[in-house]
Structures are given as structure tokens and as C-alpha cells.
C-alpha positions as CSV (number, residue, x, y, z in Angstrom):
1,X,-15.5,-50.5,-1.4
2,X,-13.1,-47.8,-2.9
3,X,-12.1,-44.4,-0.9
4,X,-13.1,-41.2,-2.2
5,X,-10.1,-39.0,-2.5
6,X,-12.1,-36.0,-1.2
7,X,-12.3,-38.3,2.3
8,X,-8.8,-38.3,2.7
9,X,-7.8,-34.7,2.0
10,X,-10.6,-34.2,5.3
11,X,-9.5,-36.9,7.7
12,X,-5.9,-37.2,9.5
13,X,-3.8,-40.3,10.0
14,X,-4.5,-41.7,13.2
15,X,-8.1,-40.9,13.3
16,X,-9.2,-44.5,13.5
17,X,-7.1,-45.5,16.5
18,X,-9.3,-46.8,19.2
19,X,-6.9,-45.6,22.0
20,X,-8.3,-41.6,21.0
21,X,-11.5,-40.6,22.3
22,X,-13.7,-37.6,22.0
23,X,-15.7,-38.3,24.8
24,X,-14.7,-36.3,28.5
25,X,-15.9,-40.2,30.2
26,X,-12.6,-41.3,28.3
27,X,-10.3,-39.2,30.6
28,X,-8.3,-40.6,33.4
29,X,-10.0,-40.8,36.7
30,X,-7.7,-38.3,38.2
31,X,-8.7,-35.5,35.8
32,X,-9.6,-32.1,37.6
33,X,-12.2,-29.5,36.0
34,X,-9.7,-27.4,34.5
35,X,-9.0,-31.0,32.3
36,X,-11.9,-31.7,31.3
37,X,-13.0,-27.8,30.5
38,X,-10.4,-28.5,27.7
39,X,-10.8,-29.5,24.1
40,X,-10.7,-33.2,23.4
41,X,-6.6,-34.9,23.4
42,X,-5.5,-31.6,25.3
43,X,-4.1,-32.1,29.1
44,X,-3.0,-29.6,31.3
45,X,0.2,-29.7,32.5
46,X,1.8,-27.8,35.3
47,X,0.1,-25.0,37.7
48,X,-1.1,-21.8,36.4
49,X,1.5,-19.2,37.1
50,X,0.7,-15.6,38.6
51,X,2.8,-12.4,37.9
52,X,2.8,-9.5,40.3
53,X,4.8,-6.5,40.2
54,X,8.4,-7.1,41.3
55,X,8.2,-11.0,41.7
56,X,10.4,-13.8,39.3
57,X,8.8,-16.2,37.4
58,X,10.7,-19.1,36.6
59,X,13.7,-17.3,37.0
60,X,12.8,-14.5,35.0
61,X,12.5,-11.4,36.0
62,X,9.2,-9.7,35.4
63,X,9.5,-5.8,34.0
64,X,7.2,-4.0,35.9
65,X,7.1,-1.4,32.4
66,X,5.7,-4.4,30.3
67,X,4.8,-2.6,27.1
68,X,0.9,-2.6,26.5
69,X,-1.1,-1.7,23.9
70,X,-0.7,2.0,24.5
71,X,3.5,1.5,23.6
72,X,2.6,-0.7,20.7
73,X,0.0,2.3,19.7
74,X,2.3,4.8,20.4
75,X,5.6,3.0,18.9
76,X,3.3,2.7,15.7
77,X,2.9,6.2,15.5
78,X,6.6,6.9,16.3
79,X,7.2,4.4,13.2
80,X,5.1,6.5,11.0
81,X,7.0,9.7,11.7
82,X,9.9,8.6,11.9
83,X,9.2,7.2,8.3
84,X,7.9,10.8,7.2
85,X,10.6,12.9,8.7
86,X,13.0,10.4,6.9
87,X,11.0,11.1,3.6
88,X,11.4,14.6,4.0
89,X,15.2,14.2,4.7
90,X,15.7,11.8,1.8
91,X,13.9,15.2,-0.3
92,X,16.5,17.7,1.6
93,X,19.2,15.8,0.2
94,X,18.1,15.1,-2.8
95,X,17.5,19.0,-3.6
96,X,21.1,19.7,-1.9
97,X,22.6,17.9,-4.5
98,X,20.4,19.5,-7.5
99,X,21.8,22.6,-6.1
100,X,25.3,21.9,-5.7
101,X,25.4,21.0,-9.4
102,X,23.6,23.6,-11.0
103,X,25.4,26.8,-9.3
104,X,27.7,28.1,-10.6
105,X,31.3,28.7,-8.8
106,X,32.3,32.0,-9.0
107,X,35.8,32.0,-7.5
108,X,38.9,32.7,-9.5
109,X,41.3,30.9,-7.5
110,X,41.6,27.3,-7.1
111,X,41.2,27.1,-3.0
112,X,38.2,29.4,-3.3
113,X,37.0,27.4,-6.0
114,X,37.5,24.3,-3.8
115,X,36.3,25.3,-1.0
116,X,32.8,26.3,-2.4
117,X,32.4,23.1,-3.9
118,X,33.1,21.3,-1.2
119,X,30.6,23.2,1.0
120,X,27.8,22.2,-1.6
121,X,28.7,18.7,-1.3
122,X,28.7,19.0,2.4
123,X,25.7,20.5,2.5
124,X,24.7,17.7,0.3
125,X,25.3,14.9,2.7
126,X,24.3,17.3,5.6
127,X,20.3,16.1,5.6
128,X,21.7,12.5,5.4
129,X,24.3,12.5,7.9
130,X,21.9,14.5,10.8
131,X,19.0,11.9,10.2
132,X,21.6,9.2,11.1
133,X,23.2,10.9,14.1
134,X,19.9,11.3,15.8
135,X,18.5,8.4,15.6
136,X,22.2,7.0,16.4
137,X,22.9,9.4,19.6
138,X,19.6,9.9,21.3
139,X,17.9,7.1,23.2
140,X,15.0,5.0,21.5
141,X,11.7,6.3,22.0
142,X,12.9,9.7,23.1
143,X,11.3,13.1,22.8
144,X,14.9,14.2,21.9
145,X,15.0,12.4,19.1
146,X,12.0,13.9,17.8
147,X,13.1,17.5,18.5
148,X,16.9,17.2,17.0
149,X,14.9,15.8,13.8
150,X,12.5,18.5,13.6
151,X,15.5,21.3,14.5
152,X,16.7,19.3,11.5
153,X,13.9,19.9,8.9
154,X,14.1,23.5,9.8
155,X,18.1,24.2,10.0
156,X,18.7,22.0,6.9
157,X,16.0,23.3,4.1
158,X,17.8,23.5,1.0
159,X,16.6,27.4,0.3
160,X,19.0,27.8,-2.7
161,X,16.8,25.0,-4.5
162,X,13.6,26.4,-3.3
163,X,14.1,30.0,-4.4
164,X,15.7,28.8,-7.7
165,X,19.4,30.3,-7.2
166,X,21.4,29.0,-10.1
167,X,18.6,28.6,-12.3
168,X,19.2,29.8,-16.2
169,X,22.6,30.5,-17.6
């Protein structure tokens, strides 16, 4: 008799050893409930293990602030505005550097002239450079990260490019 391919892509090698059994009767007779309560071929091994606050387990130390599901919640939500607020800085810089190359410098001397453009490209980088020192200098997770980058998005708007200075020639 020939095998139908369709068999084989359904059955595992092994199946047909006569040492495996499905049936709990099978199990050694030393097996406890917890054993037998247990799909057929699995055996438990070891005791179950209890955690209290303060104890070790296995020689690790157990954290008695073991994030739950309210962290994950709220580090989810800390993801998403930290993603926005970074949106919003990626926008400030991008209209600091519209600005600083459509105004106009309006010195006559070459250190004035200079120094102005070098404040627009500063001012460029400023949105850029305060997103990465906050995240960089305050602790993770901290409400002072959150307020230095909303002091940001207020100190930092590019009001040159909002109210259209330099626009026309």
C-alpha cells in the first residue's frame, strides 16, 4: 500500500514508537496529580516556586516594583508622546531652518553679518539639540522629562516662520 503525501505533512517522526503512550495508565507508578493533570509526554520537574515580597528566588532577587500591566499601559502611553512631542520637534526644526535661509541679513559688517547667521543656525539645531538633552539628562519615566519637553515646545516655536518674517523680496 502506497503513502499519501497529505499523511505525512500531518504526522511526526516518532509517532509509531511503541515506547510513547497517550494514555495517563502509561505513566510511572510514582506519578503525583499534578503529573497526570498534564498533557500527554509532559512531566513535571522540580517544586512549584512561591514569590513574596522581599524573599530570593533562586538567587535572584525579587523587585518588589515588578512592572504590571498598569507600567506597560502607562509606558505605552509615554511611547506615544514621546513620539508626538518628537514629531513636533522634528517640525520646529525643520521650520528653523526655512527661516534661517529665507531672511535676509541686514548687517553691513562682516562680524554682525556673522553673528546673525550663526544665531539662525543655532536656532536651527536648538529644537534638535533640547529634545536630546531631555531625554538624555532627566531620568526614564520622569514627569521632568515631560515638563522640560513641553517648556520646550513652547520656548522653541519658530515664530519668524509662523508669522512669515522674510517672506517676499
Amino acid at each position: 500500500m502506497t503513502r499519501d503525501p497529505d499523511d505525512d505533512a500531518l504526522s511526526w517522526a516518532g509517532d509509531d514508537d511503541p515506547t510513547l503512550s497517550a494514555s495517563p495508565a502509561a505513566s510511572a507508578p510514582g506519578a503525583d496529580a499534578a503529573e497526570s493533570a498534564l498533557a500527554p509526554g509532559w512531566k513535571v520537574v522540580g517544586e512549584p516556586g512561591t514569590v513574596s515580597d522581599g524573599e530570593q528566588l533562586d538567587g535572584v532577587a525579587v523587585d518588589d516594583e515588578a512592572p504590571g500591566a498598569d507600567a506597560a499601559a502607562a509606558s505605552s502611553a509615554a511611547l506615544i508622546v514621546l513620539g508626538v512631542l518628537g514629531g513636533v520637534y522634528l517640525l520646529y526644526t525643520v521650520g528653523w531652518v526655512i527661516t534661517a535661509g529665507r531672511v535676509p541679513n541686514g548687517s553691513a559688517d562682516i562680524v554682525g553679518g556673522f553673528m546673525f547667521d550663526l544665531g539662525l543656525w543655532l536656532a536651527a539645531l536648538a529644537p534638535a539639540l533640547w529634545f536630546a538633552l531631555s531625554l538624555w539628562l532627566t531620568a526614564v519615566g520622569s514627569r521632568w522629562r515631560l515638563f522640560w519637553l513641553l517648556l520646550g515646545v513652547i520656548v522653541l516655536l519658530p515664530v519668524p516662520f509662523v508669522v512669515g518674517v522674510g517672506v517676499g523680496a
